[in-house]
N, C-alpha and C positions, 0 to 999 in steps of 0.2 A: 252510884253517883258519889265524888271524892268529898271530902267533907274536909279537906285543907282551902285555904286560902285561895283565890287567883295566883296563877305563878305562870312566866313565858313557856312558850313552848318550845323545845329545846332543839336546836341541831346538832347533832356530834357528825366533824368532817375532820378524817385521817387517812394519809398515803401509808399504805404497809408492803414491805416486800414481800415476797413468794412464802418466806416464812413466818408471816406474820409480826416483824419487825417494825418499828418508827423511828430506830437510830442505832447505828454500833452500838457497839461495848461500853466502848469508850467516847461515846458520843461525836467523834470526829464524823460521822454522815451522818447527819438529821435532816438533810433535802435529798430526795433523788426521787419526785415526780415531775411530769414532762412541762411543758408552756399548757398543756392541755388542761393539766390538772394546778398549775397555779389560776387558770383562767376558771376551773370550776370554782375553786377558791373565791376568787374575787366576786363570781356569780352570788355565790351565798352571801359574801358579805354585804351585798347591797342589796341583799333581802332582812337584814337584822339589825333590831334595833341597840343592839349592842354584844358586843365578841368580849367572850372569856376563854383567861390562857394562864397558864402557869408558870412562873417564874424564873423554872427551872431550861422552861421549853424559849420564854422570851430571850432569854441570854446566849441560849447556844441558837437563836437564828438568827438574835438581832429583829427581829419582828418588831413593826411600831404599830399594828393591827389597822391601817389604813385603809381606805376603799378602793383603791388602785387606780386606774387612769379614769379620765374625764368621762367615760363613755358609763361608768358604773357610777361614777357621782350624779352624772343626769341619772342614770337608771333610780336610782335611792327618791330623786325630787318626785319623778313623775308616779312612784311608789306611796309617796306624802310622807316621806322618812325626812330624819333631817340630814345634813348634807353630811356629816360623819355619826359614827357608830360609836356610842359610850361605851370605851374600853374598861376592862378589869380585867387586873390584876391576880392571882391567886397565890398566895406565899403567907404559908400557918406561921413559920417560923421567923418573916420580916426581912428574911437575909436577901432579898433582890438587890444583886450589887445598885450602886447611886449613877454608875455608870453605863447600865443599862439601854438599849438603842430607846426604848419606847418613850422616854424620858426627854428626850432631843428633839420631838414633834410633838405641840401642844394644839394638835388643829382640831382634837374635841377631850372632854372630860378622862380622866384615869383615875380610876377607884380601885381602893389595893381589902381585898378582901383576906383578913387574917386571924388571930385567933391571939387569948390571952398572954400567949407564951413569947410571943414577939413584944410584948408591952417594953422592952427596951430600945425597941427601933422607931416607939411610937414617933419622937422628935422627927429623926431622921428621916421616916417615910412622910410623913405631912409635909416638910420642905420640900417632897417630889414630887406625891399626887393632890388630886383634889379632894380628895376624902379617902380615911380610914376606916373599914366596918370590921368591928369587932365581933365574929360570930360562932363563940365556942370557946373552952377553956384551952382544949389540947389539938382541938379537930376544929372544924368548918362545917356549921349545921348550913348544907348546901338550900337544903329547901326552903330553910329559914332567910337567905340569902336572896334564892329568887323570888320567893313571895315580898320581900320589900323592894327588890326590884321592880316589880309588878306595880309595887303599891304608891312606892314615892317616885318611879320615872318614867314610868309608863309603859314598861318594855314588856314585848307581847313575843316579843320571837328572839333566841338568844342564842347566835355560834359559839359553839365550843371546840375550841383547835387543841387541845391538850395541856400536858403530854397525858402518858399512860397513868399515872397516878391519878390524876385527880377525871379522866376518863373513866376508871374503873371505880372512884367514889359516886358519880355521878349516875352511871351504870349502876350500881349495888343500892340505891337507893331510889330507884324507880325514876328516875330524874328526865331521862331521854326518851324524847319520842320518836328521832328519827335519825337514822343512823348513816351515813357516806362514806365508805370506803373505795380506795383505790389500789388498785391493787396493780402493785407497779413488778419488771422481769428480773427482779434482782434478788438475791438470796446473803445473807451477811451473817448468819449463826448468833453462836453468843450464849450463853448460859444467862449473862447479866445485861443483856441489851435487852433494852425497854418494849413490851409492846404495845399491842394499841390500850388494853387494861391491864394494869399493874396492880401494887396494892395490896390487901389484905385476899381479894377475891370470894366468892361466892362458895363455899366446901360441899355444896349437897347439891348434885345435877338435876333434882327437882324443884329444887329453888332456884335455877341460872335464870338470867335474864336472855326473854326470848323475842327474836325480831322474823318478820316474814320478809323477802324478799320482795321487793315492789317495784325495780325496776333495773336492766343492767345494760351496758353498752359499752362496744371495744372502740375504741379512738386509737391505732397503732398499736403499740404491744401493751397498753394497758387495759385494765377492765377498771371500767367506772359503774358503783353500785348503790342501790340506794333499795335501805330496810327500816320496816315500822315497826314499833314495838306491840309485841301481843300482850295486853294488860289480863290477867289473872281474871278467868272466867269468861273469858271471849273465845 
């Protein structure tokens, strides 16, 4: 039995190609899943009481983490959710340009979760979101994060769209329970293209974080997957 706090329970949902990619090199493709998989997309979101994303990942998609047509906002009511998803934010360093797409749609809360080191941008981000959480001097104590997520909003289920960085913080600290991959027919290389975990990583293969598969299905040439985390002694 955990002996930390109450904390949501976490989805992590990411498209990767044949080689386990999330974007070029050079970031110029960071979309290439079908209508299928933007529609699993939306699925999730109108199961969560709030979507986190990295800042790095909001800029190159434009992303305003919305719940997408009418049919997923009724979905969310008759769920007892509220009609949109408390977005965050994720950026240690504060640098989310002001220009940013998520910033242009104020249809529920944006909370910019960041860390001491950005204390210069504090002004600047407060003029854009609705709160700042300070959690960490150099890093982001993630779980410290979601347990007051838990604590002061109530949030019991929490998407996680990326990118690979803060996927692989998330990951490396027991954070994910349940994992969605899609695995889309495209191959892009890259020595320095992102994948779905980035990061410092995991150095010892009996310490990797390990997931069972729980469910898989081809919808045209993709495979849509979905894995549970095996917790340590199960």
């Amino acid at each position: 039995m955990s002996s930390h706090p109450p904390r949501p329970f976490v989805l992590l949902n990411v498209a990767v190609t044949a080689d386990g990619k999330i974007a070029s090199e050079d970031h110029d493709v960071t979309t290439f899943g079908s209508p299928s998989d933007s529609h699993h997309l939306y699925e999730l979101r109108a199961t969560a009481d709030a979507i986190l994303c990295g800042a790095r990942t909001l800029e190159a998609t434009r992303a305003t983490l919305g719940n997408g047509a009418e049919a997923f906002r009724r979905r969310r009511l008759r769920k007892g959710l509220r009609e949109h998803p408390l977005r965050l934010v994720v950026s240690g360093s504060g640098s989310i340009s002001s220009s940013a797409a998520i910033w242009s749609q104020r249809f529920s809360p944006i909370l910019v979760l960041t860390t001491e080191r950005s204390r210069s941008q504090w002004k600047r981000l407060r003029g854009l979101a609705d709160d700042i959480w300070c959690l960490g001097r150099s890093t982001i104590d993630f779980r410290k994060a979601l347990e007051r997520l838990h604590r002061k909003h109530g949030v019991r289920r929490l998407l996680c769209e990326g990118g690979g960085e803060l996927n692989e913080a998330l990951i490396r600290e027991g954070l994910v329970d349940e994992l969605h991959i899609t695995f889309c027919p495209f191959l892009l290389g890259g020595r320095r293209a992102p994948t779905l975990a980035d990061g410092p990583g995991i150095p010892v293969l009996a310490d990797a974080a390990r997931f069972r598969l729980r469910s898989r299905r081809r919808v045209g040439p993709e495979l849509f997957t979905v894995y549970t985390v095996v917790r340590p002694g199960r």
